[in-house]
C-alpha positions as CSV (number, residue, x, y, z in Angstrom):
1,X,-15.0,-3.2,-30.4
2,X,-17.4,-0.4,-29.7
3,X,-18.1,0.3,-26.3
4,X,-21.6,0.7,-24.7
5,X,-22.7,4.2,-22.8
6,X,-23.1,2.1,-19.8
7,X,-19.5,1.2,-20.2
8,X,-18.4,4.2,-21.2
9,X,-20.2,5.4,-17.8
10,X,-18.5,3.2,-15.9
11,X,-14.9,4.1,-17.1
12,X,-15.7,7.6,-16.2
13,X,-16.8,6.7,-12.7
14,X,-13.6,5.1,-12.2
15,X,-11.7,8.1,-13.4
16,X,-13.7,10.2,-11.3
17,X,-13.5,8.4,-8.2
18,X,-9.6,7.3,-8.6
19,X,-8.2,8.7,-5.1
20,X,-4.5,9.0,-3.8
21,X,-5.1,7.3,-0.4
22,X,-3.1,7.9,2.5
23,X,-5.1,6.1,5.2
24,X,-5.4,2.2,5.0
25,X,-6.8,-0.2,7.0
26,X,-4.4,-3.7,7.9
27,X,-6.9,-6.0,6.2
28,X,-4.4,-8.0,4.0
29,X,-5.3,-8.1,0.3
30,X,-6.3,-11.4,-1.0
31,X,-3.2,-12.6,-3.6
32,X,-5.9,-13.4,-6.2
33,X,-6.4,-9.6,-6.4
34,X,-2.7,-9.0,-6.6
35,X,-2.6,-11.2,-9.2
36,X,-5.4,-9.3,-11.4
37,X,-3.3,-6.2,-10.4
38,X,-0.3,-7.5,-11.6
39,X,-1.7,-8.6,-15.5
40,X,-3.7,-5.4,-15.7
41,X,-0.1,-3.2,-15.7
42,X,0.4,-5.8,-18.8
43,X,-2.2,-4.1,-20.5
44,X,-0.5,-0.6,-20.2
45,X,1.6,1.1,-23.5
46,X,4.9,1.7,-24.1
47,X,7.0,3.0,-26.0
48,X,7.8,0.6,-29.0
49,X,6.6,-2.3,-26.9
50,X,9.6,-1.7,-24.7
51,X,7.1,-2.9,-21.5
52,X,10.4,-1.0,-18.8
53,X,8.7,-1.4,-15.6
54,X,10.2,-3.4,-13.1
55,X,8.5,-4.1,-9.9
56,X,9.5,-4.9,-6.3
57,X,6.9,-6.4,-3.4
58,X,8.4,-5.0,-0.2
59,X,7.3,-7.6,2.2
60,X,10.5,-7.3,5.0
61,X,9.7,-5.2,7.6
62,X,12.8,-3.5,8.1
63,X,12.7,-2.5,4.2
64,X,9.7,-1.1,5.0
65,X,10.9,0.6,8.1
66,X,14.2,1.9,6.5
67,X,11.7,3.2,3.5
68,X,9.9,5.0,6.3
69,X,12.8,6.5,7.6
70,X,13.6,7.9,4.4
71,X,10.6,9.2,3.7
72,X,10.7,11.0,7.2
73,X,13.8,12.6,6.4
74,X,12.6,13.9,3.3
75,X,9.6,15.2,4.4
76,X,11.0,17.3,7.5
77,X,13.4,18.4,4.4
78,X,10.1,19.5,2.4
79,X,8.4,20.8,5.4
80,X,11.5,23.4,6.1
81,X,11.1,24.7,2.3
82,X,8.0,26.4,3.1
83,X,7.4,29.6,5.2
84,X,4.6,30.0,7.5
85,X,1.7,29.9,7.9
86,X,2.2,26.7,4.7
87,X,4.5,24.7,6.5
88,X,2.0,24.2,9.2
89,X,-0.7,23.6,6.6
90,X,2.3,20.8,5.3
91,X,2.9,18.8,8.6
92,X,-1.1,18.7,8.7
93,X,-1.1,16.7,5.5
94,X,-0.6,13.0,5.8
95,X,1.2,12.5,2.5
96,X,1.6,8.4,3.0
97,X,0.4,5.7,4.5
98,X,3.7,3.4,4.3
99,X,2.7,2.4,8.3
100,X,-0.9,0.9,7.8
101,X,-0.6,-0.1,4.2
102,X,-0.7,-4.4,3.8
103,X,1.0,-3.9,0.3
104,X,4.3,-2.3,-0.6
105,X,5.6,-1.6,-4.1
106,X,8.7,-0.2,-5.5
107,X,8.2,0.5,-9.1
108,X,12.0,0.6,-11.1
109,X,12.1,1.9,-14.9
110,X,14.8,0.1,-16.6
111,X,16.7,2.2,-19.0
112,X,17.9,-0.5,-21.1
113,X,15.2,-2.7,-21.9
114,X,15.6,-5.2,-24.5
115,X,12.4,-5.0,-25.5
116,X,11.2,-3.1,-28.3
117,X,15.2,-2.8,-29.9
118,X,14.8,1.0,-28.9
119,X,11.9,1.6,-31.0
120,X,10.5,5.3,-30.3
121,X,13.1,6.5,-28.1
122,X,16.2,7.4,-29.6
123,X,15.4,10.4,-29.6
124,X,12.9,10.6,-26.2
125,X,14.4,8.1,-24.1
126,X,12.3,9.8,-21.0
127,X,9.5,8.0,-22.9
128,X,10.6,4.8,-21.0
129,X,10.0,6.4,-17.7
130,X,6.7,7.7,-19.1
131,X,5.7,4.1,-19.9
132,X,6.6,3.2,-16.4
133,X,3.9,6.4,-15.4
134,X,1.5,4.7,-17.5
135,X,1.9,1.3,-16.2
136,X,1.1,2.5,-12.6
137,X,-1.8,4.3,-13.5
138,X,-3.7,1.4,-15.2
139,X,-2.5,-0.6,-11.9
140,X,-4.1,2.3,-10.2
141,X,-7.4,2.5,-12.0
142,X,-8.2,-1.2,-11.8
143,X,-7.0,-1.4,-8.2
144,X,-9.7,1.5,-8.0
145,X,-12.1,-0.4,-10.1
146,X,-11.3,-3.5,-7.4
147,X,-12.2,-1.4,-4.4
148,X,-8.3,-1.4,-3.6
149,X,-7.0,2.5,-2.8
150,X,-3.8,3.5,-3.9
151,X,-1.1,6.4,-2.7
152,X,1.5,7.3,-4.8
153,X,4.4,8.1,-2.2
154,X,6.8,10.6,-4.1
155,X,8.9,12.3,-1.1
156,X,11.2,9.9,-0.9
157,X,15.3,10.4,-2.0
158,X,15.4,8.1,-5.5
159,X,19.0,7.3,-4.7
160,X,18.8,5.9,-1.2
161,X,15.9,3.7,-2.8
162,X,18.1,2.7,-5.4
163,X,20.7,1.8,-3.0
164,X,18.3,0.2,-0.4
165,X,16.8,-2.0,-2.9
166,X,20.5,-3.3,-4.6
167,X,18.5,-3.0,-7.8
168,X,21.0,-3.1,-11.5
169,X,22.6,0.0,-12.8
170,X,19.8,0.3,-15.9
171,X,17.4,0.7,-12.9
172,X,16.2,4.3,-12.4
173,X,13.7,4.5,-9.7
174,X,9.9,5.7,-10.6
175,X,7.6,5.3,-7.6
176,X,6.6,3.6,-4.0
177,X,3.0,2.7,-4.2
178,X,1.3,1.5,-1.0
179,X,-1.8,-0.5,-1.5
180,X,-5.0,-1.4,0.7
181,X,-8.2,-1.3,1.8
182,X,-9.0,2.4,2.2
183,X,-9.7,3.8,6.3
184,X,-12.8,5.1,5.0
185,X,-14.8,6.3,1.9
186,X,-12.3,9.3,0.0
187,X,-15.6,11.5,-0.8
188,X,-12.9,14.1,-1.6
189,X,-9.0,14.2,-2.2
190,X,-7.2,14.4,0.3
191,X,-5.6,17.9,-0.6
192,X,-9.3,19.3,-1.3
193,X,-10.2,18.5,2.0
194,X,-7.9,20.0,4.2
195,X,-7.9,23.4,1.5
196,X,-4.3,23.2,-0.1
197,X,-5.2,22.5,-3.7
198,X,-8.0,22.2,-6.2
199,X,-8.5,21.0,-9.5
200,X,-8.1,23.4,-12.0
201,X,-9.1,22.4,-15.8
202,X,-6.9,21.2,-18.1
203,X,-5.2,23.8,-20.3
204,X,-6.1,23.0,-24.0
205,X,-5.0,26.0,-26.1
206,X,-4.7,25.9,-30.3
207,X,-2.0,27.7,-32.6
């Protein structure tokens, strides 16, 4: 299937406009849009068809609230790594928005899949956790493409999450996604706006 430049155009938009969102409005998101969520990460790749993502709805609040706490912890830990004047840059950031967000995910990579009989991996099994990687960024750009924002919340301690959550020993953990309406329009990341990083160009060298 060939794809039009209109098409093309509009894949690039989405790329483009994909934002890590940290502020969220309550409004609940309709389970019909969950649901196209859901079968777009059955469209991602994987290594050997191995498909190692498992994932968790957190709907219980004191999950949630236990998550928070972690991720609290964590991030006073993160925040005491840096010297002035960047850790007051840090505790300016809002890096996640598990408070507001309607919809939480905890995204597991099992280690042990049965799928794919271990095709591709034998000798890269960290391509299953890559898989996992890929399968949250497709649910990322269609949530995107279905005016749903997305943060990625990565200071969190994988092991407490692990043990939180009761999830089987194959289970590494991979990522807490919160999902939602965003607060308002993300003209700009969130790191580009309050001046800690900007996008530098991919590095493409040839030997």
């Amino acid at each position: 299937m060939n794809f039009s430049k209109t098409q093309a155009q509009t894949l690039n938009d989405i790329l483009r406009w994909r934002r890590d969102v940290r502020h969220f409005r309550a409004d609940p998101v309709p389970q019909p849009v969950l649901d196209r969520l859901r079968a777009a990460m059955d469209l991602a790749p994987s290594v050997g068809n191995s498909r190692p993502w498992r994932v968790l709805q957190i709907k219980d609040k004191s999950l949630r609230g236990r998550v928070q706490d972690t991720f609290e912890t964590c991030n006073r830990e993160a925040a005491a790594g840096y010297d002035e004047p960047a850790r007051a840059e840090y505790v300016r950031l809002k890096l996640a928005g598990l408070r507001e967000a309607p919809v939480h995910l905890a995204v597991f990579t099992e280690t042990a899949p049965i799928e794919g009989r271990g095709l591709g991996r034998q000798t890269m099994p960290e391509t299953l956790q890559f898989s996992t990687a890929m399968a949250i960024h497709t649910l990322w750009l269609v949530a995107r493409a279905e005016n749903i924002g997305l943060g990625w919340v990565s200071i969190l301690d994988p092991q407490s999450i692990l043990t939180l959550f009761d999830v089987p020993e194959s289970w590494v953990f991979t990522g807490y996604l919160c999902l939602g309406y965003a607060e308002s329009p993300e003209e700009r990341p969130l790191l580009h706006r309050n001046g800690w990083q900007h996008d530098t160009s991919t590095e493409w060298l040839e030997r």
